[in-house]
C-alpha positions in Angstrom: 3.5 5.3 -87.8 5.3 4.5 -84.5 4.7 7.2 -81.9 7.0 9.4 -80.3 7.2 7.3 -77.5 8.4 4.3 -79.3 10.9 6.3 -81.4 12.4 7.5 -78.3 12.4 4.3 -76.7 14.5 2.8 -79.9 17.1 5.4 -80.0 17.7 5.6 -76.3 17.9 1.1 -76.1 19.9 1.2 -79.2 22.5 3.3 -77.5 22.2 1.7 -73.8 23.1 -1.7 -75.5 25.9 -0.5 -77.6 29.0 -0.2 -75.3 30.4 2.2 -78.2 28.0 4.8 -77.4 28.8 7.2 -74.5 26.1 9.8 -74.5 23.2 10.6 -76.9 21.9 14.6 -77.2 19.4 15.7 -78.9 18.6 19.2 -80.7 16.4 21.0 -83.4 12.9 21.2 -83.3 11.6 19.0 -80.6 13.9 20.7 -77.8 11.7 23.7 -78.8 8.6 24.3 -76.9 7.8 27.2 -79.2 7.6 24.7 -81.6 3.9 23.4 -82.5 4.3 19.1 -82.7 3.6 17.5 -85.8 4.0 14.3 -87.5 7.1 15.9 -89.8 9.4 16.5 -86.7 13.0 15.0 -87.1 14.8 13.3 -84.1 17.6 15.3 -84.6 20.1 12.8 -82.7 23.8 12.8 -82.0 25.4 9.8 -80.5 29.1 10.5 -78.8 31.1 7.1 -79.5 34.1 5.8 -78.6 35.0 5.6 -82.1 33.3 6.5 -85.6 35.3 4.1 -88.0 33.9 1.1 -85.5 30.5 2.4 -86.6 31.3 2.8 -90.5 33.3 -0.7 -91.1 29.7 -2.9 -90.6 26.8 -0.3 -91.1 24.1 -2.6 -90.5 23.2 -1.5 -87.3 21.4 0.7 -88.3 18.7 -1.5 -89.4 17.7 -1.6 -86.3 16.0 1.6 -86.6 13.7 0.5 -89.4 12.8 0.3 -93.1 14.3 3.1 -95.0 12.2 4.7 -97.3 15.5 7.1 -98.5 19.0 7.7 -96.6 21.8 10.4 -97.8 24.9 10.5 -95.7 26.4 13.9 -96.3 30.0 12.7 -95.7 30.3 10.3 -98.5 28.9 12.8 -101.2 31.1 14.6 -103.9 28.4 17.0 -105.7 27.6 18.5 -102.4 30.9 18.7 -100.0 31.1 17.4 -96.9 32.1 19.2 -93.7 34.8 16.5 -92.9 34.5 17.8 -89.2 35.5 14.6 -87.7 31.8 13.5 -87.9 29.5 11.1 -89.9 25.1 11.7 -90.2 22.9 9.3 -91.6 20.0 10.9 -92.3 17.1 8.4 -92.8 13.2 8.7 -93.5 11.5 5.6 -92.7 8.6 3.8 -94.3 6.4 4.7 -91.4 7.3 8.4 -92.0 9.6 8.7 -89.2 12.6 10.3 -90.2 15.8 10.5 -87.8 18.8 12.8 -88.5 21.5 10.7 -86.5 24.9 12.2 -86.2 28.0 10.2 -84.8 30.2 12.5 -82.9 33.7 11.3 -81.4 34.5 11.4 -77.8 36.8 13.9 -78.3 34.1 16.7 -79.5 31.8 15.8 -76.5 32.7 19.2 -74.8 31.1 20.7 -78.3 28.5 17.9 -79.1 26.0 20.8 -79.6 28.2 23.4 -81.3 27.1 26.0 -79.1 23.1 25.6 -79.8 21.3 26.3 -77.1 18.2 24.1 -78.7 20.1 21.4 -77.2 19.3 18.6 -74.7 21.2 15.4 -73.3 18.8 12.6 -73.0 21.7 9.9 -72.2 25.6 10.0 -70.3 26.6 7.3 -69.3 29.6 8.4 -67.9 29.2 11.8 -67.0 30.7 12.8 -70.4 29.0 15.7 -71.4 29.4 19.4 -69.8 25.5 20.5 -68.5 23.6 22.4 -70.9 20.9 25.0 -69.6 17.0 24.8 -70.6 16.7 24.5 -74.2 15.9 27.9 -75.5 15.2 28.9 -79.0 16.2 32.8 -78.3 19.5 32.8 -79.9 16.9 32.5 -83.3 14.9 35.7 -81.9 14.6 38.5 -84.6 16.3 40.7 -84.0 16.8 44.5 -84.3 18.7 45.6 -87.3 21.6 48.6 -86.8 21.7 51.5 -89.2 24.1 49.5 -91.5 22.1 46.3 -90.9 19.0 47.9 -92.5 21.5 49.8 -95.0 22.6 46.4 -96.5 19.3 45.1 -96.8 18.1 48.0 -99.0 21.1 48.0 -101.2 21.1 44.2 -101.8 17.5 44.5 -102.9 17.7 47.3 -105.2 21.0 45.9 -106.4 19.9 42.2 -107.2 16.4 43.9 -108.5 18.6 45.5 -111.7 19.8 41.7 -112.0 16.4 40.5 -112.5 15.1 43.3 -114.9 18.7 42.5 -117.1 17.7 38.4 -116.9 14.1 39.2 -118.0 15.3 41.9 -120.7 17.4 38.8 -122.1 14.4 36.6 -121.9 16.4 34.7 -119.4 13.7 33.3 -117.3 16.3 31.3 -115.2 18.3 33.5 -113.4 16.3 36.4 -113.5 13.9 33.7 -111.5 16.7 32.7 -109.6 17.7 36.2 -108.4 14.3 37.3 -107.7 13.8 34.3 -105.6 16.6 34.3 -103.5 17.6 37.8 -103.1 14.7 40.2 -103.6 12.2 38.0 -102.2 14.6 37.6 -98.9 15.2 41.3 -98.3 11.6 41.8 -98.5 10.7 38.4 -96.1 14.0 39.7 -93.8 12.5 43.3 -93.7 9.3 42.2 -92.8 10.4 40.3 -90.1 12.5 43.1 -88.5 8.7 45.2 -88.6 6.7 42.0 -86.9 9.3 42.1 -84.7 9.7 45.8 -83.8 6.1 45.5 -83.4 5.9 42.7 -81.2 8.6 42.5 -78.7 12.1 41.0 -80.9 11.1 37.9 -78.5 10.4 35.4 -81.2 11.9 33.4 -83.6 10.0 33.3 -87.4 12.1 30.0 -87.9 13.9 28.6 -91.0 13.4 29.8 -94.0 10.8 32.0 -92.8 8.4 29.5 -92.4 6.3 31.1 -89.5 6.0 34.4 -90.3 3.0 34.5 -92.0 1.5 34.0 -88.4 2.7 37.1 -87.9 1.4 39.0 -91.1 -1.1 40.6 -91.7 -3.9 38.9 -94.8 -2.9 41.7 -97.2 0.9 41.2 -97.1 0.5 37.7 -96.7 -1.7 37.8 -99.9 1.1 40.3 -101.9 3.7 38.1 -101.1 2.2 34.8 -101.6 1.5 36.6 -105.3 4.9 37.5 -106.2 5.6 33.6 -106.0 4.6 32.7 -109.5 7.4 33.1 -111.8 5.9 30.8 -114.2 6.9 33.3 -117.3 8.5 36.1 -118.3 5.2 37.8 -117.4 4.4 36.6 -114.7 8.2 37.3 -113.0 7.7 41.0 -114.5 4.5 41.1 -112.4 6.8 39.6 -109.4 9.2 42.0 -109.6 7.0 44.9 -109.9 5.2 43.8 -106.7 8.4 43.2 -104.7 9.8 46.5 -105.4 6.3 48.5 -104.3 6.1 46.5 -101.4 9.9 46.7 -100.3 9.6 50.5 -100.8 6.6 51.1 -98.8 7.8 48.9 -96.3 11.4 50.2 -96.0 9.7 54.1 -96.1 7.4 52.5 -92.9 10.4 51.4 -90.8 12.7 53.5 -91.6 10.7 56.1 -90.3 8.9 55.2 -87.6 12.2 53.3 -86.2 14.6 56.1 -86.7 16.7 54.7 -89.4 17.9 56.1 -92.7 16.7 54.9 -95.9 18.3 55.5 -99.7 14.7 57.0 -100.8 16.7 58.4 -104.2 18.3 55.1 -105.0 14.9 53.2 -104.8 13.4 55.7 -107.0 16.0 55.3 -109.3 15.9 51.9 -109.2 12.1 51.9 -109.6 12.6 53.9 -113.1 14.8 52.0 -114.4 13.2 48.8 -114.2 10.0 50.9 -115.5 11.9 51.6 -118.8 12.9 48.0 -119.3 9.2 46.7 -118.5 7.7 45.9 -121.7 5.1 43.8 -120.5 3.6 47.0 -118.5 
């Protein structure tokens, strides 16, 4: 696998001998030094060119950056739209494991390269194209505290979805009520727990995307329940889910609410508790 060092090196020459290419940022991960290095890091890369047709009519060049193990280009897909921003990304995974996430940018964005993320550094201008960017920061990801309607809406989406998940399993409907559990109750309970870490530590963190660090800020019992309400495997077992989420949500949300000062629909939880109670056969 070709080291950081070379990676960089190859990006930063394939730029310097293309005349096209103004300016090169970079952002994402490795402008964060939050951010524990691993082999899995993208070079999340944005060239500012002259022109992005010049780039598109003979695409070889990027060849240059190595053997491809897999490449989508986001702009020329129909299932999934584009953004059609003015902008073209090749994102590529090497054979070597490398990947790069390479976005051409026109000159005439270059005041926005960034799109006002302060993960963000330039590591090439070769005209002085680019406005100056302060230190890199990841602190516009911080956690942070929720208002009273903030924690309102999270309570209320959970309880709502949760009547969607007892009605899919009621139907047999493993699907969606998997579905909803997954990407609703589960997230209200992951988004509620990370307001408490937070509250609890300082709101001077980021748990990153899709939640993926805040199990370092968990305790072993609720990493353990959540981690348990992840098999969905069968109706059973998303009954079992469900069951946990709720109990967990409501203790939490009773924790926060009242050490925090914040108001929490005890009467609609209980009422949502009983009814999915009445619908659980498998109890």
């Amino acid at each position: 696998m070709r080291t950081e060092e070379e990676m960089f090196t190859l990006i930063l020459d394939t730029a310097k001998d293309d005349s096209r290419v103004l300016a090169v940022g970079m952002n994402g991960s490795r402008t964060n030094k939050n951010v524990p290095k691993d082999l899995f890091q993208d070079y999340d890369i944005v060239y500012i060119v002259e022109s992005v047709d010049s780039f598109l009519k003979d695409q070889s060049w990027i060849d240059r950056f190595g053997t491809r193990l897999i490449m989508q280009t986001p702009e020329d897909m129909v299932l999934f739209s584009p953004t059609k921003n003015g902008r073209y990304t090749y994102l590529m995974l090497f054979e070597d494991g490398n990947r790069i996430d390479l976005t051409l940018c026109p000159k005439e964005q270059a005041e926005t390269w960034n799109e006002g993320d302060c993960l963000a550094e330039i590591l090439l201008d070769k005209h002085q194209l680019l406005p100056n960017l302060s230190e890199a920061t990841d602190q516009e990801y911080w956690v942070k505290p929720p208002s009273q309607a903030e924690f309102f809406d999270c309570c209320n989406e959970f309880w709502w979805v949760s009547t969607y998940v007892v009605k899919g399993l009621c139907r047999n409907e493993l699907f969606y009520a998997a579905d909803h559990l997954n990407e609703n109750c589960r997230k209200e309970l992951l988004r509620l727990l990370s307001w408490q870490v937070g509250a609890e530590q300082g709101y001077q963190f980021s748990v990153g995307k899709n939640d993926k660090y805040l199990p370092d800020y968990l305790t072993e019992e609720q990493y353990d329940a959540v981690q348990k309400t992840m098999d969905v495997s069968s109706i059973h077992a998303a009954w079992s889910a469900l069951v946990s989420l709720q109990k967990q949500f409501d203790y939490n949300a009773q924790l926060f609410s009242q050490k925090y000062g914040l108001e929490y629909d005890q009467r609609t939880a209980e009422k949502v508790l009983e009814y999915t109670a009445n619908f659980n056969v498998s109890s």
